[in-house]
C-alpha positions in Angstrom: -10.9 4.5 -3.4 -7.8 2.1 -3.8 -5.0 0.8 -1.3 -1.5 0.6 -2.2 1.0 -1.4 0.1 4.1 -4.1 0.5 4.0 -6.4 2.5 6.9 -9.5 3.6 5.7 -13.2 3.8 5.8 -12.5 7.4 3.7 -9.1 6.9 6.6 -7.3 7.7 5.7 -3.7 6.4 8.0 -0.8 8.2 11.4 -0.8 10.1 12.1 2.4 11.5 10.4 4.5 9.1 11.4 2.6 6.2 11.0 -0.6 4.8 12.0 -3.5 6.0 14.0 -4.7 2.3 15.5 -1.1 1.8 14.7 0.7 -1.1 13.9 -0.5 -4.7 14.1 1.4 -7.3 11.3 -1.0 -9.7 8.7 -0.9 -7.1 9.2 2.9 -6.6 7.9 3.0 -10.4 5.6 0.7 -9.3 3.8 2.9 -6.8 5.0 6.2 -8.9 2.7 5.0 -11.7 -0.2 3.5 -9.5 -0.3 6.8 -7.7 0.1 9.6 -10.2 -2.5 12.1 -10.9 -4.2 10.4 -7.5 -5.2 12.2 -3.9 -2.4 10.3 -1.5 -3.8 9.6 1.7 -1.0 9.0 4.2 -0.2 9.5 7.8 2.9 12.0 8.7 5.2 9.1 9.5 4.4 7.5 5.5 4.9 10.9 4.6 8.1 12.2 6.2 9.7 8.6 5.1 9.1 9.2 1.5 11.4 11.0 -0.9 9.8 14.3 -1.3 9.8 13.5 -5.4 7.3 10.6 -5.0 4.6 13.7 -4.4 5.3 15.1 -7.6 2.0 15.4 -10.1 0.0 14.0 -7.0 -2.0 15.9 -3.9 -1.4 14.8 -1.0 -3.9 14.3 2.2 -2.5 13.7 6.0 -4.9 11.9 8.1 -4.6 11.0 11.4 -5.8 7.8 12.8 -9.2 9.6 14.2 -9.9 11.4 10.7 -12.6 10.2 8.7 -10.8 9.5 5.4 -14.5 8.6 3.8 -16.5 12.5 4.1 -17.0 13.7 0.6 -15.8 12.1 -2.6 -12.5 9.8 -2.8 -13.0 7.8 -6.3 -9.1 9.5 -7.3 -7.9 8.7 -3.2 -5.5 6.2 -2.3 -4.3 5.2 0.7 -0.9 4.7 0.9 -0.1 4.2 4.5 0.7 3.9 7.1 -0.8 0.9 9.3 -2.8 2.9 11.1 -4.7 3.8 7.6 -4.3 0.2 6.2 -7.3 -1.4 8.6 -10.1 -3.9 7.5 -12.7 -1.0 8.0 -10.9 1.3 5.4 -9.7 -1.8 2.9 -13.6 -2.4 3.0 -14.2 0.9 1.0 -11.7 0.0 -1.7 -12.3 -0.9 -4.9 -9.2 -1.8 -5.6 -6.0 -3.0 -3.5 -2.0 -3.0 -5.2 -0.3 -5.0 -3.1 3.4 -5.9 -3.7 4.5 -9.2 -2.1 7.6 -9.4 -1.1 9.5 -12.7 -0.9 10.9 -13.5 2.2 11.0 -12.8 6.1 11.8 -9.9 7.3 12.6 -7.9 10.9 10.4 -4.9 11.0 8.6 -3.0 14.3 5.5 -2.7 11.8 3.6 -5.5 10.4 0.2 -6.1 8.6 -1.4 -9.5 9.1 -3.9 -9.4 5.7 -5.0 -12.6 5.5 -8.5 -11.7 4.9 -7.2 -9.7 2.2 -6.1 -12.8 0.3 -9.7 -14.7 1.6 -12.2 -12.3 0.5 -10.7 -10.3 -2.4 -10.3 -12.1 -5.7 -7.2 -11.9 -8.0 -7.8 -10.3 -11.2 -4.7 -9.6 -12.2 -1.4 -11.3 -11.3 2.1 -10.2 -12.7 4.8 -12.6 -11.6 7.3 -10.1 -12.6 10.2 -10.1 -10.5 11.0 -6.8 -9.5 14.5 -7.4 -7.9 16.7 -9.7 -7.8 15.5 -10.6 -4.3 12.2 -12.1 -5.4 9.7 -8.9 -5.4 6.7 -10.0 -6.9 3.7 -7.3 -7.5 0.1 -8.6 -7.0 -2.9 -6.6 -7.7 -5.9 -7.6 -6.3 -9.5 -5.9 -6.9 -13.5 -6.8 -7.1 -13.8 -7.9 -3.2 -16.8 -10.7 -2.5 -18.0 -11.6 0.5 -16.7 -8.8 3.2 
């Protein structure tokens, strides 16, 4: 299973069913690409806020919050949100994490404080590619030690 998320430097991560920067249209390829061919695991609020194109060439799975993403077989699953999905218990199960950073603070009514995420999963790849002009930077992080 893999994790796919954005985050502020403040963990800012949703404002009113969006994101916090607006849109970008780099990171949407971003995630397009990460996610394609892939099960999409998502609660209805991640899914209602997303252009109904991002679910194109993908299957998509709602789960509530009391839904136990982990029955049967989820090596093509990621969860893409929302917070309620992107705990420490479910990160545990992933192999793999894509985590966009995004440069700056940020209002939001959602945030994600994944500190342990940067303290117990090593970097294995690291693309300082700016994404917009704004300062996105994409991260990937995978092979976790010591959760």
């Amino acid at each position: 299973m893999q994790a796919i998320y954005a985050v502020g430097d403040n963990g800012a991560f949703g404002l009113e069913g969006g994101l916090p920067w607006g849109k970008n249209a780099k990171d949407l390829e971003h995630f397009k690409a990460k996610t394609l061919g892939k099960v999409l695991l998502c609660g209805k609020h991640t899914y209602n806020s997303l252009p109904k194109a991002v679910f194109k060439g993908r299957t998509v799975k709602l789960v509530e919050r009391r839904d136990d993403i982990f029955e049967g077989d989820h090596s093509n699953s990621i969860i893409i949100g929302g917070a309620s999905l992107l705990t420490l218990d479910n990160l545990e199960r992933c192999d793999t994490i894509w985590k966009t950073r995004v440069k700056g603070t940020f209002d939001a009514d959602t945030y994600l404080n994944f500190d342990y995420v940067d303290k117990f999963w090593v970097f294995i790849d690291r693309t300082n590619e700016v994404l917009h002009e704004d300062g996105f930077i994409k991260i990937v992080e995978s092979n976790k030690v010591g959760l």
